[in-house]
C-alpha positions in Angstrom: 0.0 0.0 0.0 1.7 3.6 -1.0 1.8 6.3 1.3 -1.2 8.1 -0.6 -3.0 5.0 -0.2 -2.5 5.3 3.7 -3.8 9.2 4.1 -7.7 9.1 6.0 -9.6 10.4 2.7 -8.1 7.6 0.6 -10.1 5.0 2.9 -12.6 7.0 3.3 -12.1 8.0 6.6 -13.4 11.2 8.1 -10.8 11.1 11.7 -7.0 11.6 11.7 -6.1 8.2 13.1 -4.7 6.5 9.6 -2.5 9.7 9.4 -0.8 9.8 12.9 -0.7 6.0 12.4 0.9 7.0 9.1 3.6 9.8 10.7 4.5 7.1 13.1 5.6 4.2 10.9 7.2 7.0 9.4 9.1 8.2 12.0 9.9 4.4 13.0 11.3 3.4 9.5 13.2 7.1 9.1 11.4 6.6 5.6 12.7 9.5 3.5 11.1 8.3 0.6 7.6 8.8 2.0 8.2 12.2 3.4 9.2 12.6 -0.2 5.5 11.7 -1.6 3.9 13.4 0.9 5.8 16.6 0.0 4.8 16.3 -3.3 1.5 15.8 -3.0 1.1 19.1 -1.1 -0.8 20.4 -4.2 -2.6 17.9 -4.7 -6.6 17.7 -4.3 -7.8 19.7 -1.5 -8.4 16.1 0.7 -4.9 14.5 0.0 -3.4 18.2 0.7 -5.0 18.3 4.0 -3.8 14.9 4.7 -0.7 15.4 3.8 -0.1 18.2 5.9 -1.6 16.2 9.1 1.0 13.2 9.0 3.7 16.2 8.2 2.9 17.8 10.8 2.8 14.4 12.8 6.2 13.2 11.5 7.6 17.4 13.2 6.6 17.1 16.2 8.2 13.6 16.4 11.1 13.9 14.3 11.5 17.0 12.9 15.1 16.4 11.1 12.7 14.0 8.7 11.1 17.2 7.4 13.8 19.6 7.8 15.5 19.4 4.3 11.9 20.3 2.8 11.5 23.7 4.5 11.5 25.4 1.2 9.1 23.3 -0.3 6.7 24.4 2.5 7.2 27.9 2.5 6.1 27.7 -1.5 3.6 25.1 -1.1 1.9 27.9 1.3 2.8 31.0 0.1 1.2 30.8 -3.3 
């Protein structure tokens, strides 16, 4: 199952538990690769965006050096 695949709206979920399930077997694994998706996917529909920022979020608080290198892609993700 892909990272997308993972996020709350993609099962048709309406609460946040997939995606701070999600953050933490992201966190767990150091999976740069998914943080990778889920930084590209921040223009994505408005549901997967949403996600996304929830289990990015998630992965800060918990290991913030995960999301570090992407600060840029934040700030233009946002500022547009």
């Amino acid at each position: 199952m892909s990272v997308i695949d993972k996020l709350s709206s993609s099962l048709n979920r309406r609460d946040e538990v997939p995606n701070q399930e999600l953050a933490k077997e992201i966190v767990l694994s150091q999976d740069k690769e998914a943080v990778k998706v889920l930084i590209e996917n921040l223009s994505n529909k408005k549901a997967i965006q949403n996600d996304c920022i929830k289990v990015l979020y998630e992965i800060g608080e918990q290991a913030p050096q995960l999301i570090s290198a992407h600060i840029n892609e934040f700030y233009c993700s946002f500022s547009e």
